[in-house]
N, C-alpha and C positions, 0 to 999 in steps of 0.2 A: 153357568147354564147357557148362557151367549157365548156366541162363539165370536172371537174379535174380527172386524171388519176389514180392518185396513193398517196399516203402519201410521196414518194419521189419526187415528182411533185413541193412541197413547194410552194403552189402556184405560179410558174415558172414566169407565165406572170408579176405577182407582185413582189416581193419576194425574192430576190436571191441577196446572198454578193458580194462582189470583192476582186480579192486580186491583180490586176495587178497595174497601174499605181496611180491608184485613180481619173481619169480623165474620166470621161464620155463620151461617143460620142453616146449615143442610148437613147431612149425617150420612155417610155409605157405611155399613156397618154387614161383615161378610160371614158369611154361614158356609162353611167350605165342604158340606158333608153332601154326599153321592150316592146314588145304588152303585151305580158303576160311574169309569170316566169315557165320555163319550170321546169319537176316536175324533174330531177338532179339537178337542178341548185341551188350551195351556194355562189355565187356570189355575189355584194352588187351590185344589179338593186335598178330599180324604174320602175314602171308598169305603163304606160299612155294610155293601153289602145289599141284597135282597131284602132282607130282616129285620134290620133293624132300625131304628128312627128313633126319635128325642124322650120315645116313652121306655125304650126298652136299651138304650144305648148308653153304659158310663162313661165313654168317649162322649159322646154329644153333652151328658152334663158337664162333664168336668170343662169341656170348651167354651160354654153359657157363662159357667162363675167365671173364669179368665177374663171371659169378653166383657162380663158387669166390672172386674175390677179394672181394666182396661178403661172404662168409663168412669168411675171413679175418681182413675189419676190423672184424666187429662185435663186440663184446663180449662176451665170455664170463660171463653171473652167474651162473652155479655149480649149475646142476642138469643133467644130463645127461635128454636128449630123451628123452620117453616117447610122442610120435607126430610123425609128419612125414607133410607131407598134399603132394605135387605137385599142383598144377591148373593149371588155362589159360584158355583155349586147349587142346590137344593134346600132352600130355605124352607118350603114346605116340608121337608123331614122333622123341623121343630116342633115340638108338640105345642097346645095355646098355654098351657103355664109357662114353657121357656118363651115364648115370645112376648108373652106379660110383662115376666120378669125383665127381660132387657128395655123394653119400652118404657115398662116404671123408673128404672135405672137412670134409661138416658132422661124424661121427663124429672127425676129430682135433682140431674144433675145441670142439666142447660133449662129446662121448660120445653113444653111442646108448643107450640102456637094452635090457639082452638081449631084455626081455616087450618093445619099444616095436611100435605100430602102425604100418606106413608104410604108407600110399594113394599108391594112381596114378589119376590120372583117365584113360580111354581110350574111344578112338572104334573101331566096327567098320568094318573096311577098313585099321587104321593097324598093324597091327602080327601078327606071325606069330608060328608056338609057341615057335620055338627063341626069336625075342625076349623072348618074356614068360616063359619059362623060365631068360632071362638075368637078369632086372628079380627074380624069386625068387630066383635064387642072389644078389643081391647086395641081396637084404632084403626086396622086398615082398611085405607077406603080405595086401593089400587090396586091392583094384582097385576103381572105380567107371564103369561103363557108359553112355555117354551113347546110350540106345536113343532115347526122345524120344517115339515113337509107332509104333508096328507097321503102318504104313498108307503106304505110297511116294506117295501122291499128298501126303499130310501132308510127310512128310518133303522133297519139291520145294519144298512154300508153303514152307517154315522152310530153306531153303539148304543143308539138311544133305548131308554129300559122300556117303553110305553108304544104302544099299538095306535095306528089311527081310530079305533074303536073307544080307546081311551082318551084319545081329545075331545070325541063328541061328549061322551060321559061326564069331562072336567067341566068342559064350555057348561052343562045343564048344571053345574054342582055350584059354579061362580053366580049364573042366574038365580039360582034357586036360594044361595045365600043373601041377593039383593045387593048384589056387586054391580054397579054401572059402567064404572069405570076401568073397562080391563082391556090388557093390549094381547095379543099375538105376535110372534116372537117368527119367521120364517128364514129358512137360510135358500139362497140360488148357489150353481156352481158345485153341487154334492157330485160323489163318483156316480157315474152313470145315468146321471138324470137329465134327463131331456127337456126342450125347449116347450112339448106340448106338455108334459109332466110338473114342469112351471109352471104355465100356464091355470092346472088344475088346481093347485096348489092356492093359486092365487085367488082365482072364483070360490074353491070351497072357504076361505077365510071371508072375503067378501061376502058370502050367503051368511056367515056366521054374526057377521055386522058390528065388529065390537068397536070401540071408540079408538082405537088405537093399532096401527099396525108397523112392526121393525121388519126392515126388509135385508136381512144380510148377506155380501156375500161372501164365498167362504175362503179361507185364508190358509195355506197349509203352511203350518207353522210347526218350525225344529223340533223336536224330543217329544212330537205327536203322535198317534200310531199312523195317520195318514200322513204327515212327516216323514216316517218311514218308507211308507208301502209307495208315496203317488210325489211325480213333481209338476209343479205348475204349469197347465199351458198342457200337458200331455195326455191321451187319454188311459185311462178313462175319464178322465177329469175332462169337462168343458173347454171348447179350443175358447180363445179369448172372445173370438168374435161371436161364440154364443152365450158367453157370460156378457157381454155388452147387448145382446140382445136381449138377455133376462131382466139386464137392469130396464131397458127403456120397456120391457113388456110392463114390468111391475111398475112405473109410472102411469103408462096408459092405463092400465087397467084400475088402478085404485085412486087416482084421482077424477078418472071417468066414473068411479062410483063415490063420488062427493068427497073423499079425504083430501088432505092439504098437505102438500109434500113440503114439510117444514122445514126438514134436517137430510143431508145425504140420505140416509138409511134407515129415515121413520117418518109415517104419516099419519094423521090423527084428525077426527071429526073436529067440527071449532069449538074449541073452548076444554079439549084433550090431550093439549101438549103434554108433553111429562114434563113439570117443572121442574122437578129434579135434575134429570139430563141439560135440561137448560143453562143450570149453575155450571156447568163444565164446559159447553160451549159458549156461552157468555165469560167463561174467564174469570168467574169468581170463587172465592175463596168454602171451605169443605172439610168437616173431620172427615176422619177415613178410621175406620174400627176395624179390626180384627187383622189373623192370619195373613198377610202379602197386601191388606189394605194400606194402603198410602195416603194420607191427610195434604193438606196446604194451609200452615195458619203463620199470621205473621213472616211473609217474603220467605219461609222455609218448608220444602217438600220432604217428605219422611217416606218411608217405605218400611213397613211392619215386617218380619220374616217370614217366610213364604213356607214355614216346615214344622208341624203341629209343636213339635218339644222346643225350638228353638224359637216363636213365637211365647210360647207360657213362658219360660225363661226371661225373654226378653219384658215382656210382663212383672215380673218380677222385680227383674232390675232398675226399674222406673218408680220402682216401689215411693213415697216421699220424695222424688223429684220435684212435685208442683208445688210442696208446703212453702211459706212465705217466707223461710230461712236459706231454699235454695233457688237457681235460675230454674228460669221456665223451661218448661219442654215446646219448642217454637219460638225461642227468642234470639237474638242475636248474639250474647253475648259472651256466652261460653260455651260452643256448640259441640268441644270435648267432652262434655258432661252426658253427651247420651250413647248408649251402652249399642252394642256394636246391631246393624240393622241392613237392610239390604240397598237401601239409597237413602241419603242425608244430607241436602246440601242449600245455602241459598241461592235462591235462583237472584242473576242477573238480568238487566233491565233489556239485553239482547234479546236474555231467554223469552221476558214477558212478550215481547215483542212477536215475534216468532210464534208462539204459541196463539198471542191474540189474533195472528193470520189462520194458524193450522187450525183452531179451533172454530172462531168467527164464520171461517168462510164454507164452513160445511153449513150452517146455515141459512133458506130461503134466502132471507133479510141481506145477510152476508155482514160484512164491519162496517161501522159509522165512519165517514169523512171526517166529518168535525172531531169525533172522540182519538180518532187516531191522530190527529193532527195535534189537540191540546196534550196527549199523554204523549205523544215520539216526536213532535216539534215539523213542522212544513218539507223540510231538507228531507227527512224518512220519508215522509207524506210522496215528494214527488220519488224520489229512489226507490221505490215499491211501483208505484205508474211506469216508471220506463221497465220496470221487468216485465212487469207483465203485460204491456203494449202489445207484445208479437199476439198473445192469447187473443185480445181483447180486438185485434183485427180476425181472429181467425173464427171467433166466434165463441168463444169459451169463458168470456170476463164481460161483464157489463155495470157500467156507472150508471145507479139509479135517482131518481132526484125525489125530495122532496113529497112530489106529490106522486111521483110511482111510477111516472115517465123512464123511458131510458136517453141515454144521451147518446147521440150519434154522432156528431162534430166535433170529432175529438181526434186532428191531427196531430203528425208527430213533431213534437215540440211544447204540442199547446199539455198547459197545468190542472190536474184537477179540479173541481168545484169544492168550495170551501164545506158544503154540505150534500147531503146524501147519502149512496150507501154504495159500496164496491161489494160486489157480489158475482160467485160463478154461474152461468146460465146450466138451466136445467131443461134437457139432463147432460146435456153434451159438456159444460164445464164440471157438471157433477164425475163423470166417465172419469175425465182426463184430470182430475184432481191431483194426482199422486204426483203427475207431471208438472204441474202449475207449483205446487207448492215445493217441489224437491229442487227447481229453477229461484225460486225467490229464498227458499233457504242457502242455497246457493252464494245467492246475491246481498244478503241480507244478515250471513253469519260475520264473528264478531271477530275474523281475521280481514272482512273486507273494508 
């Protein structure tokens, strides 16, 4: 339903290593079902159509029991779930007894934790009160809103199945269910939209006031329909320098109305983070369920098959892999043992490294001195400072200290502070991210 961000995005929702405990407590678990595929979207759907959804679709059942037995087989390493995030595609297509059912699933298989988060992703037009009144009683206390743009001629260019008539509609349906905590989902950068057309965009979500808001911007990615039709940078498409206008609008303007710009491309009233999304950018460890879902458990990243039949297959094939007679699915030790997948591999201590930049520094806070100094050793600690020095004169990198000071006396030669936090300034280190990080990957990969 999100459209991805950015090439440092990794596909976040999927995707992302661990380097903390190795124990899991957070669940992505993907619903890949669509009315249509919206013309950004590289996601691994399935398209059922106008019609149908989880009460009238034996595609959608048959994909539920897959995904129960998928839960099932995988491992239990011992921490009961503190957030479970549905996405898609269109989760809302599930009707409330399949969403029960997986929920019951994963609670007899891990636990849920009583405080746990659970998110749903949902589209306006897919779902009614008593439904989402269902989806509450049987846990969720998150939603996220893929509104996109408040502009019907926008939402045509982008495929989207839903009217701005039907955002307000959803927005009263989530109230009405006694949802507090729900986000808004916006993309900048769409074919032919304009900088005042942002702008609208951004106030009518603001009037709408919800706890949460993702500010995306849009990515045309290969074997897309806009892939096809538009290239970057070209119009109709946004020149650069009004998509960098869009991002600093969407700063001013929603942090001018009290949100807290926490993450690149999400802001949130205090105390509305998505903790979920946080597991990813903090670098911690995550099952991943379903269709082209990717896990990280135990130093090993998996990647589920991204194509309805070779997914249930692959399901299949893992059948009694976790019983106490064979190796684990996540271990080290015989990694020939899992049946063929679209990425498999354990990550290196490069990789966590690397990652713990790309991901870290897309947040406010940015990475910890001290934590990267005890996990990558002083010598990495300064070899990361001299790359990014050029930035950090230019205005795009800043060392924070302790008590939330910035440091300014930071000639060249002189060594970082043993604590604090390295972080990129916002928004203008936010902007030039792709630059900062694709310099220190550079610098930082495991031939140098």
């Amino acid at each position: 339903m999100n459209p991805p961000t950015d090439y440092l995005t990794f596909e976040l929702k999927k995707s992302v290593q661990a380097t903390n405990s190795g124990i899991p407590s957070s669940a992505y678990l993907h619903i890949p079902f669509c009315r249509r595929r919206c013309y950004y979207c590289d996601f691994p759907v399935f398209v059922v159509g106008d019609h149908k959804n989880g009460e009238n679709s034996g595609t959608v059942v048959q994909y539920v029991a897959v995904l129960c037995q998928e839960i099932q087989e995988t491992k239990n390493l011992g921490a009961s779930l503190k957030t479970v995030f549905f996405g898609g595609g269109t989760p809302s297509l599930l009707s409330v007894s399949q969403l029960s059912n997986i929920l019951e699933t994963l609670d007899g298989k891990f636990g849920i934790a009583a405080e746990a988060e659970i998110s749903i992703e949902i589209d306006p037009g897919t779902f009614t009160l008593e439904q989402l009144r269902g989806y509450v009683a049987a846990g969720v206390n998150r939603v996220s809103l893929g509104v996109q743009a408040f502009q019907d001629e926008l939402l045509q260019t982008c495929g989207r199945s839903h009217s701005v008539a039907d955002i307000f509609e959803a927005v009263e349906i989530v109230r009405s269910a006694g949802i507090v905590n729900f986000s808004l989902d916006l993309i900048s950068g769409l074919p032919h939209q304009t900088l005042e057309q942002w702008e609208a965009s951004l106030k009518s979500a603001v009037e709408i006031s919800p706890t949460h808001l993702s500010s995306y911007d849009l990515i045309v990615e290969q074997g897309t329909a806009f892939g096809r039709y538009f290239e970057a940078g070209a119009q109709p498409l946004p020149a650069d320098e009004t998509a960098a206008g869009m991002y600093r609008l969407a700063r001013e303007i929603l942090t001018g109305a009290g949100y807290e710009h926490y993450e690149i491309s999400n802001y949130a009233r205090s105390g509305y983070q998505c903790r979920h999304n946080r597991v990813y950018w903090e670098n911690r460890p995550y099952y991943g369920l379903g269709m082209g879902a990717a896990s990280y458990m135990e130093g090993r990243r998996l990647t589920r098959p991204r194509k309805t039949q070779e997914y249930y297959q692959w399901v299949r094939s893992i059948s009694g892999l976790n019983s106490p007679a064979t190796p684990q699915i996540g271990g080290e030790t015989q990694p020939d043992i899992y049946p063929p997948s679209e990425q498999n591999f354990q990550v290196s201590e490069n990789d966590i490294l690397l990652e713990t930049l790309m991901l870290g520094l897309r947040l406010a806070e940015g990475v910890s001195l001290s934590a990267l100094t005890e996990k990558f050793t002083q010598q990495t600690v300064d070899k990361i400072w001299r790359c990014l020095q050029p930035y950090w004169r230019q205005g795009w990198v800043e060392i924070i200290t302790a008590d939330g000071g910035a440091i300014s006396n930071l000639g060249e030669g002189t060594k970082l502070p043993l604590s604090g936090n390295l972080r990129l300034t916002d928004p203008e280190g936010f902007l030039f991210s792709n630059t900062i990080l694709a310099d220190l990957f550079s610098n930082l990969g495991e031939d140098n």
